[in-house]
VMD Tcl script that draws the C-alpha trace (Angstrom):
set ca {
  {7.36 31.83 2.48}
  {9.90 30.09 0.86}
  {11.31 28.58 3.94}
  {8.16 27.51 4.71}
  {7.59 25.68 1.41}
  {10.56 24.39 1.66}
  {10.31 23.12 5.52}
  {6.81 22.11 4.86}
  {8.20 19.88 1.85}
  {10.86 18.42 3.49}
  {9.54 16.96 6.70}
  {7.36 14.41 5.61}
  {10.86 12.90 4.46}
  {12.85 14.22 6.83}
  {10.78 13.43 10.22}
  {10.14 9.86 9.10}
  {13.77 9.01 8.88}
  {14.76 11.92 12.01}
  {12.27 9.27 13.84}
  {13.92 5.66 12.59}
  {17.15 7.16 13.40}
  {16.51 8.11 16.97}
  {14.73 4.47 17.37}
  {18.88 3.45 16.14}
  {20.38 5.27 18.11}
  {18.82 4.48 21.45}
  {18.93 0.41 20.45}
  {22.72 1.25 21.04}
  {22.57 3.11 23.92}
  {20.27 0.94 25.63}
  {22.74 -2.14 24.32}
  {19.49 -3.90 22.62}
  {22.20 -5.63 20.36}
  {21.20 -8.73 18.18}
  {22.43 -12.37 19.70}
  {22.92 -15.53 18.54}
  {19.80 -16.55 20.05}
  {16.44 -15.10 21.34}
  {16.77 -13.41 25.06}
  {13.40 -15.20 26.33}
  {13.20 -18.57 24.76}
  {9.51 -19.26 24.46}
  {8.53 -22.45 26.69}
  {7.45 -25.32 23.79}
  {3.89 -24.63 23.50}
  {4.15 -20.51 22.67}
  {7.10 -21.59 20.45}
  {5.07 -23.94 18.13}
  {2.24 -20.82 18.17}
  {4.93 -18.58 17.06}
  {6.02 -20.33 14.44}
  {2.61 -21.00 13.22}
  {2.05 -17.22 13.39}
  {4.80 -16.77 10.77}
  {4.36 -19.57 8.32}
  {0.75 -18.69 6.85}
  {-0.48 -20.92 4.20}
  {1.63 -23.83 5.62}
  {0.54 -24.14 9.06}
  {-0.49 -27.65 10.00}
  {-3.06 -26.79 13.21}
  {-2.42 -26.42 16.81}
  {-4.37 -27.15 19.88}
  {-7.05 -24.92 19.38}
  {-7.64 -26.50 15.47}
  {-7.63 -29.88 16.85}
  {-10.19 -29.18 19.37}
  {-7.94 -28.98 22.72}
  {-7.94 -26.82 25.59}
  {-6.10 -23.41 24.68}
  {-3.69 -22.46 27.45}
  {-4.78 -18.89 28.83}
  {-1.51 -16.40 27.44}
  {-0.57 -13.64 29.90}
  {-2.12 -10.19 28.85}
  {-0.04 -8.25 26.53}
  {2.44 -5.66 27.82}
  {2.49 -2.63 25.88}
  {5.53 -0.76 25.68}
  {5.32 3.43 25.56}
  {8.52 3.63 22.73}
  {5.63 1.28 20.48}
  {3.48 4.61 20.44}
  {5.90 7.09 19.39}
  {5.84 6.48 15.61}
  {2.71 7.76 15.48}
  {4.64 11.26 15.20}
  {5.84 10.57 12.04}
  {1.85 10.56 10.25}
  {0.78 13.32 11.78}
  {3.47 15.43 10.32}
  {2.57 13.74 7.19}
  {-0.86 14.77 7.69}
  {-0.09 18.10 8.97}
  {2.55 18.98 5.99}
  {-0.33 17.69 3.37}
  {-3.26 19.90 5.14}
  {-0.71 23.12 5.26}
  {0.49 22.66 1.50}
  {-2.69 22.08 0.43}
  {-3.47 25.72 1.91}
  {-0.44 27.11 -0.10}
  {-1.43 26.38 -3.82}
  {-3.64 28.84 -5.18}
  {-5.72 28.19 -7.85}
  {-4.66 24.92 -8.11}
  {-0.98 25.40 -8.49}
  {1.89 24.13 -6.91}
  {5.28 25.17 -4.83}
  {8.71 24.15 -4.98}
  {11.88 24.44 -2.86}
  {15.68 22.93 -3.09}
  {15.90 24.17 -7.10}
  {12.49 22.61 -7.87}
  {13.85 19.27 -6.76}
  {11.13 18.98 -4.40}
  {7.58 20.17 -5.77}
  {4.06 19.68 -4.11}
  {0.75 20.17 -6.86}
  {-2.91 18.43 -5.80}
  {-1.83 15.27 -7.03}
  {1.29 15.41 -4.15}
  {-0.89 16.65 -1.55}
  {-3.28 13.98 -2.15}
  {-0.82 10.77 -1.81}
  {0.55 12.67 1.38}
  {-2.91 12.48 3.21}
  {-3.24 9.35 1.93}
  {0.17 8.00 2.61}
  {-0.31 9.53 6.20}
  {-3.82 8.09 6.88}
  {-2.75 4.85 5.98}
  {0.65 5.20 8.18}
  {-1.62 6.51 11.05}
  {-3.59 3.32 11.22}
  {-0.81 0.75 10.37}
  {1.20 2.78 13.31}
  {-1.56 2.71 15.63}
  {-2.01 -0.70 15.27}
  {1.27 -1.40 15.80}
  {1.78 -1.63 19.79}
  {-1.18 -3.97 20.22}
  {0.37 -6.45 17.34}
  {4.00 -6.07 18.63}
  {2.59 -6.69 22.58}
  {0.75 -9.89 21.22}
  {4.20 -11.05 19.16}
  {5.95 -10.09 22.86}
  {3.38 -12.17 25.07}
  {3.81 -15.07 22.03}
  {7.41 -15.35 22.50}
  {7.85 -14.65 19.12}
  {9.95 -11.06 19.14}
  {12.68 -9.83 21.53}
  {13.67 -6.06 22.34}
  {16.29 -6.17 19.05}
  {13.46 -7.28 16.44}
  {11.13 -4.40 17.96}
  {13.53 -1.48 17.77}
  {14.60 -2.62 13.91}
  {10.91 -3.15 12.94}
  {10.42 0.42 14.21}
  {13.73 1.52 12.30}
  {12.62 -0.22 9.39}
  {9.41 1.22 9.40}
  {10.39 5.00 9.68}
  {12.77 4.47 7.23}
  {9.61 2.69 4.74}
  {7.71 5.47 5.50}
  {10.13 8.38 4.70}
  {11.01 6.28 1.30}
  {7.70 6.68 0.18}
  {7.25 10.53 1.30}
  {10.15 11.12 -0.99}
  {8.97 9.63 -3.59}
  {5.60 11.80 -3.49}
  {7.58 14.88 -2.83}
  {10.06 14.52 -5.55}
  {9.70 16.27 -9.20}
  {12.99 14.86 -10.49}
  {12.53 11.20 -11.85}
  {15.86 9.47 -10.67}
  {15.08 10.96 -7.34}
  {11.84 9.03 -7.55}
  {13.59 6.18 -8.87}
  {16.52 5.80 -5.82}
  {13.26 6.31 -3.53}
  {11.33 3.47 -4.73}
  {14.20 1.22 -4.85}
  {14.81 2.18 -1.13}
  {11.30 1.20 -0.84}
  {12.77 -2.17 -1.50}
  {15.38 -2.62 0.24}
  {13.84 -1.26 3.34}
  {10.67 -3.62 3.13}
  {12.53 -6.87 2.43}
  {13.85 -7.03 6.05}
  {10.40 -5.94 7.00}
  {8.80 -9.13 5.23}
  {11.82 -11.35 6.81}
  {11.22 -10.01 10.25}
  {10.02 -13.78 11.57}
  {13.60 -15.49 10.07}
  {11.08 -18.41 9.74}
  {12.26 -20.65 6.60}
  {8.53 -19.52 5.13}
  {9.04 -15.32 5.55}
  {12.70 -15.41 4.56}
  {11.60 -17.43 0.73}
  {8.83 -14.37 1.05}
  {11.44 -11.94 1.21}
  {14.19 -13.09 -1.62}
  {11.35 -13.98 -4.09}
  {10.29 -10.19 -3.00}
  {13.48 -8.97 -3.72}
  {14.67 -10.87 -6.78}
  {11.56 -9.87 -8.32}
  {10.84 -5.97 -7.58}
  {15.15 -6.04 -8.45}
  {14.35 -7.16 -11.43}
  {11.19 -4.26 -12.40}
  {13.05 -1.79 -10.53}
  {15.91 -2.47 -13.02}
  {13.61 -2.13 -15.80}
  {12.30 1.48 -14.78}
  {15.81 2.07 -14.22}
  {16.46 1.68 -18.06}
  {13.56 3.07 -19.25}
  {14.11 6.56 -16.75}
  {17.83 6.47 -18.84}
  {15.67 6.31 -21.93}
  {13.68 9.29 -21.06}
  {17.25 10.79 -20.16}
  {18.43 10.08 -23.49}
  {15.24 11.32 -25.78}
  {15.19 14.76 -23.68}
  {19.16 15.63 -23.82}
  {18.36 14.53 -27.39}
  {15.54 17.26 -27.75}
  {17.38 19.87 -26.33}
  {16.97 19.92 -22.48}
  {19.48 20.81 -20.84}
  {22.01 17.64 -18.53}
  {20.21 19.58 -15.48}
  {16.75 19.35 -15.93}
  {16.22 16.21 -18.27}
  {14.73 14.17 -16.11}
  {12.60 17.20 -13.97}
  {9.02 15.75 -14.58}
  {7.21 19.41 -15.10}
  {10.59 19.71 -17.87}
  {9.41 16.93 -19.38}
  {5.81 17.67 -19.59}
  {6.49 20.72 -21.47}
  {9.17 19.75 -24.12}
  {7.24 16.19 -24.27}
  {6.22 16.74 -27.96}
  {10.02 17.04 -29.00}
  {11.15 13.81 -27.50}
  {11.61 11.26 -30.07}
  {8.40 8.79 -30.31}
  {10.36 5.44 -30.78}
  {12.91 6.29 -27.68}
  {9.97 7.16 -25.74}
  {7.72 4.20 -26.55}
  {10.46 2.02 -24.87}
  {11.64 3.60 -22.27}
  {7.54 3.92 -21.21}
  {7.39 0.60 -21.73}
  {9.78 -0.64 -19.72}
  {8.83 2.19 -16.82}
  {5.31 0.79 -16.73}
  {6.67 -2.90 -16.68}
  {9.07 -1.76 -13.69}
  {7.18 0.57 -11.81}
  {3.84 -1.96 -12.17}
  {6.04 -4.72 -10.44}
  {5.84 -3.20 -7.32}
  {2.15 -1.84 -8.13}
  {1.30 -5.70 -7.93}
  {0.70 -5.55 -12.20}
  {1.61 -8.59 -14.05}
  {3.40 -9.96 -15.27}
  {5.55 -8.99 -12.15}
  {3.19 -9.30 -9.39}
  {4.27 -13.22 -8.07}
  {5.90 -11.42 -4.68}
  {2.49 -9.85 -3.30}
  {1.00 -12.34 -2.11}
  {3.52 -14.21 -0.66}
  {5.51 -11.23 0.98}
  {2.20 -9.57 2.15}
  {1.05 -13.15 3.92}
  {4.37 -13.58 5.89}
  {5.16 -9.80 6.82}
  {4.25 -8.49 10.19}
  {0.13 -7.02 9.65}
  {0.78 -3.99 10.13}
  {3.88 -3.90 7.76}
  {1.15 -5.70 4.97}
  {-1.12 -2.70 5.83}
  {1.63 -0.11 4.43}
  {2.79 -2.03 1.59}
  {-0.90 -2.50 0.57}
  {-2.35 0.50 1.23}
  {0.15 2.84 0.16}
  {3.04 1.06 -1.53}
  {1.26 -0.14 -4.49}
  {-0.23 3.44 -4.91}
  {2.90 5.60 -4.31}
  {4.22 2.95 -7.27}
  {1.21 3.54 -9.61}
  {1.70 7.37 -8.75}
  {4.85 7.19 -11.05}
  {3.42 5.25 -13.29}
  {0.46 8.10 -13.68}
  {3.32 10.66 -13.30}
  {5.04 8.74 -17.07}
  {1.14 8.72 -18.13}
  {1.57 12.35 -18.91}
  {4.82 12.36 -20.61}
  {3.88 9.69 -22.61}
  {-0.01 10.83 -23.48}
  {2.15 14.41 -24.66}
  {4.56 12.55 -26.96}
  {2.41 10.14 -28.07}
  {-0.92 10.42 -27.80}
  {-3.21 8.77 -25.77}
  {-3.68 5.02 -27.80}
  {-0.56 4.24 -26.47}
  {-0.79 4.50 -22.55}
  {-4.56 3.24 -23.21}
  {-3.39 -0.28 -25.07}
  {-0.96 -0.55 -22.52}
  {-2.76 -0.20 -19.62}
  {-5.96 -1.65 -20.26}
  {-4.46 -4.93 -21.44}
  {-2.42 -4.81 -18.45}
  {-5.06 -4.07 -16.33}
  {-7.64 -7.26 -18.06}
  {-4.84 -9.32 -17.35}
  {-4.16 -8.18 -13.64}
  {-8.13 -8.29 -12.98}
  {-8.25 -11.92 -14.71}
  {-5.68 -13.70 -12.68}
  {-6.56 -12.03 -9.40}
  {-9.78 -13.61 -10.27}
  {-9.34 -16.47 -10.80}
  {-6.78 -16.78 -7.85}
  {-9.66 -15.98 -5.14}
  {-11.83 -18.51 -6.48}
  {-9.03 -21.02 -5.34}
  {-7.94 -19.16 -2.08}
  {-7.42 -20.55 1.23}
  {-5.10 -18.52 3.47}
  {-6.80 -14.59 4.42}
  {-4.29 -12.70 4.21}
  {-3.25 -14.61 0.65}
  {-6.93 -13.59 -0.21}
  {-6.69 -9.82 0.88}
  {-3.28 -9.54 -1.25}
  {-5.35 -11.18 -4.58}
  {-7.50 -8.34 -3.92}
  {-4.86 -5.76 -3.64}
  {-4.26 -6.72 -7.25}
  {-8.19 -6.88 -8.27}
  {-8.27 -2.69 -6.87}
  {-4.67 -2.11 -8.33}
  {-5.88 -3.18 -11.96}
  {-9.00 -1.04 -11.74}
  {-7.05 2.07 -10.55}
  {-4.99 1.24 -14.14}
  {-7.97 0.81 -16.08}
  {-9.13 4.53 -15.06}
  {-5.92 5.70 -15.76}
  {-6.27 3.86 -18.99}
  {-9.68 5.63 -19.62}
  {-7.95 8.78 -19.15}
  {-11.03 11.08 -18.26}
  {-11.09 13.76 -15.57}
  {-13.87 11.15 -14.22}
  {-12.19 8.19 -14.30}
  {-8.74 10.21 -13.07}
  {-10.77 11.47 -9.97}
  {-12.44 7.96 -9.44}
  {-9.16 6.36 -10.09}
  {-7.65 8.78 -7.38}
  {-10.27 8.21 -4.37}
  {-10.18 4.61 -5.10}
  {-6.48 4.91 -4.38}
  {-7.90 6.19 -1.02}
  {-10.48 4.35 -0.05}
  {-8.59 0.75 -0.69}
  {-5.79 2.41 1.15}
  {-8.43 3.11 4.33}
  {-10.44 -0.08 4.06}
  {-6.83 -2.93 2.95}
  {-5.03 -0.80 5.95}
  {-7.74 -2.14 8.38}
  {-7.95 -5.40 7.19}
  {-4.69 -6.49 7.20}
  {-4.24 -5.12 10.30}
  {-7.82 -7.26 11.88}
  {-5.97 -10.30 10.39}
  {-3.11 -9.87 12.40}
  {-5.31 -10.20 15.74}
  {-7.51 -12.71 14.18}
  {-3.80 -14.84 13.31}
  {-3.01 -14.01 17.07}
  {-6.33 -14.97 18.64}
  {-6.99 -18.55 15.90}
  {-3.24 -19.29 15.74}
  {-3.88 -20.06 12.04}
  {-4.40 -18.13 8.68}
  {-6.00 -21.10 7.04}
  {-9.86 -19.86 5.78}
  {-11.25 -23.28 6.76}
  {-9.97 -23.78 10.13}
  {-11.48 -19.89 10.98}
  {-15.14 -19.74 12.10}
  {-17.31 -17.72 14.64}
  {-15.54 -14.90 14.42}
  {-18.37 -12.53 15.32}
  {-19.53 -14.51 18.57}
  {-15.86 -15.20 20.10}
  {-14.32 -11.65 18.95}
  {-17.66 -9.22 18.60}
  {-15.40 -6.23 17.79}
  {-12.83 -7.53 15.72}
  {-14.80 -10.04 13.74}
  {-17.35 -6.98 13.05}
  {-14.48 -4.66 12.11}
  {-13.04 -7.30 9.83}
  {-16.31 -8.04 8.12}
  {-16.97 -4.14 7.83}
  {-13.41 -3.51 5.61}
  {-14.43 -6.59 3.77}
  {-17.78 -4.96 2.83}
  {-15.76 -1.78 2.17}
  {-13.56 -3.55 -0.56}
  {-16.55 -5.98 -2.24}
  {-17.58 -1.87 -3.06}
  {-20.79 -1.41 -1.11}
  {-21.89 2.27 0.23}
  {-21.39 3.94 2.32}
  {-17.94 3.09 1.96}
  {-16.03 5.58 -1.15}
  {-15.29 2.35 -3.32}
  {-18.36 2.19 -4.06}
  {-18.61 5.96 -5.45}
  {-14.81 5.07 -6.96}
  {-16.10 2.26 -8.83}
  {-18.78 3.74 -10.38}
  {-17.28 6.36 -11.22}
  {-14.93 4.50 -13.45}
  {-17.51 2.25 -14.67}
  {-19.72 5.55 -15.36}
  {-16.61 6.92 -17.38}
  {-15.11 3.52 -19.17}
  {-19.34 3.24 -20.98}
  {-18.66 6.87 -21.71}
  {-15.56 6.85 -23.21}
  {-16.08 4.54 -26.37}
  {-12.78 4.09 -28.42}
  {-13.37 -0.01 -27.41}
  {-13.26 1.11 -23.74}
  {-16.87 -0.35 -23.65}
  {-16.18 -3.84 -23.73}
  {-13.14 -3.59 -21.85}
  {-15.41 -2.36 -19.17}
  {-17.82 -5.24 -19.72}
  {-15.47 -7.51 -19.29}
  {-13.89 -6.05 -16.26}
  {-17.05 -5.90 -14.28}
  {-17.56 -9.80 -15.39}
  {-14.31 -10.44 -13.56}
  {-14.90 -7.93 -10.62}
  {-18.14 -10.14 -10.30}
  {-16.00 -13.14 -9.55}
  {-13.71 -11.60 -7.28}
  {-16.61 -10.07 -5.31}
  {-18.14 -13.26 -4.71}
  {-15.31 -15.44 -4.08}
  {-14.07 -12.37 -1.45}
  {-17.54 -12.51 0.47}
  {-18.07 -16.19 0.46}
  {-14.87 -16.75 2.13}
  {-15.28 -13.45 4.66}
  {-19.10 -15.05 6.00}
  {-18.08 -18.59 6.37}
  {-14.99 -17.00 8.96}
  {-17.34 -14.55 10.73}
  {-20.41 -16.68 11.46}
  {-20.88 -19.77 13.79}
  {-20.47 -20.48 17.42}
  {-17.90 -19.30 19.54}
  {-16.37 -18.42 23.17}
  {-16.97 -14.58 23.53}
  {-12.96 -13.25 24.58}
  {-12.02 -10.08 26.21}
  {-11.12 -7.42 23.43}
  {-8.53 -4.47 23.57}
  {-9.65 -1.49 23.15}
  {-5.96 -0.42 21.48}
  {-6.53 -2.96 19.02}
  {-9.95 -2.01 17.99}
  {-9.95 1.92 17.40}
  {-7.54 2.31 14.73}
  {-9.36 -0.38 12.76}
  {-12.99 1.38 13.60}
  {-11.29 5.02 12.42}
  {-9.75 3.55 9.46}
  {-13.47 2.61 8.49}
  {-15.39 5.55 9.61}
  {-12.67 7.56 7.43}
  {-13.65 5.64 4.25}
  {-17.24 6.01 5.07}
  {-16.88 9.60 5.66}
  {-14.72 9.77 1.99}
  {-17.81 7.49 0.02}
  {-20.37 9.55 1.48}
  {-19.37 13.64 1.17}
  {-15.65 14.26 0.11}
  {-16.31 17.93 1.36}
  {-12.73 20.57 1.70}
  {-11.20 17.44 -0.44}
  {-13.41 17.42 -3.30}
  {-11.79 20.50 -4.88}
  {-8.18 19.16 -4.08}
  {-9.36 16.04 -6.05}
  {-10.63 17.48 -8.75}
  {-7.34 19.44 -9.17}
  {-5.35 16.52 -8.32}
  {-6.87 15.17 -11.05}
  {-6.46 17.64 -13.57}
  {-2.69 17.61 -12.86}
  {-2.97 14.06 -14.67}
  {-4.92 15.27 -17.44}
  {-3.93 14.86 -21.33}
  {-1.88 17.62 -22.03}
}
mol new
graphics top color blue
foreach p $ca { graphics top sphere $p radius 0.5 }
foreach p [lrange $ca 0 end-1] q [lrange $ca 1 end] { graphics top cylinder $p $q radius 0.2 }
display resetview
């Protein structure tokens, strides 16, 4: 058994990076070196589409914007080595399903010396770490075939955006599996370092500013979670613990009320700053939406379905410390006002939006903020809402960004205005699209709409102030909602030439959905893991 636990811990870690490693190693056996220059220069016209493709918000048109004949594109070739990292989720999924079988009772298991631990709230950001990966992965051979066909990627920039990708993936696996909090530290800041190439992969003037503002400014929260983790170090050694297991989170949990409240405070604090950088949280949150416009779709997919989460995960994870040493007013201020804040400006931001992948990043912050404002509420009802909303933006942002890809492919343009008739030229797509749209404004079947109203149902119920902060919330979700669907209708309706559709390209999108429906309408074997997941978060 314990070599089980211990396998079935390990993998979704291991595999990943097993995978990106292999993609390495054969770049160098098959020489697929980098050179000082693409290998197939794209002829003029497919060179100016390319670089369109990468610069987002400050393309200036091409033929098809101004009216002109577009120039039929050969169909894309898809390559069998695309379809491999598809392994990699599955054994995420598979490892999640199996320890999910293990507890008992709602419990948990542990292997390497309890550095690795798996309770509900583990198993639950594996499946949804591994649903998201599944679609973003799936999607991936039809988007890199269309970047082939567009001139725009050579053999070298596909195997490192596989490497890359593995090694993103196993990152953020580690950082689920982990119960020691450096460990979960050095993981998200790999995290980092990992996606910054990813968000650079065009080397257009636009992506590379994406990834250095990306990296300058998740440097500088990772550095402050960084100092508040020593904190934490300091305030347990100071209480008692012993050098091995001060910063072991279930260590911490349990000698919480010793640790001294001032020490604590900060280092929270700063944690919750940090960690809520790469959550998307102000006041840190000026990367998103530039690095999730110029990275590849289905790289944007990832880092908004499941990279904010895994982020807010540790966030939820110092939630429980600090709630024990504390009390609850603190992590409640804290969050809350965060969360207003978050909700405001995302807001406000959509009103003014004019790029659609821009606009699906403003909303990654509108759903990050809520997710904080349950976990400001505190409830078992708001945790559990809190927790499928985590899951159901992950399903229905995964999709999206990954329709806006082909939709950038097929208009040449991420401009909002120049986009229109997406239903009659791309049936599929457009109504894909328009579906994960309708999943994210909240509307059933879809589970945001049982998330949200779950938190609402719990931030009325909760009194301590929580009332109006609710009130107000809703005010500014009101915004958002209508800015998001106003934008969404004027790009799907109109006239349009009807164009041949992959099916490869469509039926990750279409599962992604009918997974979210499936989640809003019975949660079935996973409603007890969620209720146990959240307990795990409960108020000591």
């Amino acid at each position: 058994m314990t070599a089980t636990t211990a396998l079935l811990l390990t993998a979704p870690a291991a595999v990943p990076l097993a995978v990106s490693a292999a993609y390495a190693l054969t770049a160098f056996v098959r020489q697929e070196v980098p050179r000082a220059r693409l290998v197939e220069q794209p002829r003029p016209a497919e060179k100016a589409v390319a670089v369109g493709v990468a610069a987002g918000p400050s393309n200036t048109g091409t033929a098809a914007d101004a009216g002109e004949p577009a120039v039929e594109a050969p169909p894309p070739r898809r390559h069998t080595a695309d379809w491999a990292p598809l392994v990699s989720p599955a054994v995420i999924l598979g490892c999640a399903a199996l320890l999910a079988v293990q507890r008992v009772d709602g419990g948990f298991v542990s292997a390497c010396s309890g550095l690795l631990r798996a309770d509900a709230l583990t198993v639950w950001m594996l499946l949804v770490v591994g649903a998201v990966a599944f679609i973003a992965c799936g999607s991936a051979p039809a988007h890199l075939a269309e970047e082939r066909a567009a001139g725009s990627a050579t053999a070298w920039t596909v195997w490192r955006y596989h490497v890359l990708i593995q090694a993103f993936l196993g990152s953020m696996c580690l950082a689920v599996v982990t119960a020691n909090l450096g460990v979960l530290w050095v993981a998200i800041e790999a995290t980092t370092v990992v996606t910054a190439f990813l968000v650079g992969h065009r080397r257009t003037r636009t992506s590379v500013e994406a990834a250095w503002k990306y990296v300058v400014i998740c440097s500088a929260g990772i550095a402050l979670a960084f100092l508040g983790t020593v904190l934490l170090y300091y305030a347990a050694r100071q209480a008692g613990v012993a050098e091995a297991w001060a910063l072991d989170w279930p260590t911490l949990v349990a000698h919480a009320d010793r640790l001294d409240p001032a020490v604590t405070r900060l280092g929270i604090s700063l944690v919750v700053l940090g960690y809520g950088a790469k959550a998307g949280l102000v006041p840190l949150h000026a990367w998103l939406p530039d690095a999730h416009s110029q990275a590849p779709a289905p790289v944007s997919a990832l880092m908004s379905g499941v990279l904010l989460s895994v982020a807010f995960a540790a966030i939820l994870r110092y939630r429980v410390i600090a709630d024990a040493a504390l009390g609850p007013d603190f992590t409640r201020v804290l969050l809350a006002g965060i969360a207003l804040l978050t909700l405001a400006l995302a807001a406000g931001l959509l009103l003014a939006q004019r790029d659609y992948k821009r606009m699906l990043a403003y909303s990654s912050m509108e759903h990050m903020s809520l997710i904080a404002l349950a976990a400001a509420i505190g409830s078992p009802l708001a945790l559990a809402a809190g927790l499928l909303h985590i899951a159901g933006h992950g399903l229905a942002k995964a999709t999206a960004f990954c329709a806006s890809g082909h939709i950038l492919h097929l208009r040449r343009t991420s401009k909002i205005g120049r986009v229109r008739g997406l239903l009659a030229q791309a049936p599929w797509l457009g109504a894909l699209f328009g579906l994960a749209v309708v999943a994210l404004l909240g509307f059933p079947p879809f589970s945001l709409f049982a998330s949200e109203l779950g938190i609402a149902r719990a931030g009325f119920a909760a009194g301590a102030g929580l009332g109006w902060v609710m009130t107000a919330a809703l005010l500014l979700v009101l915004i958002a909602f209508a800015a998001l669907a106003i934008r969404t209708a004027r790009m799907l309706l109109g006239p349009g030439e009807p164009t041949v559709e992959s099916p490869s390209a469509v039926w990750p999108l279409a599962l992604g959905l009918v997974a979210c429906a499936a989640l809003g309408v019975t949660a079935g074997p996973l409603g007890d893991l969620l209720t146990q997941a959240a307990a795990v978060l409960e108020r000591p």
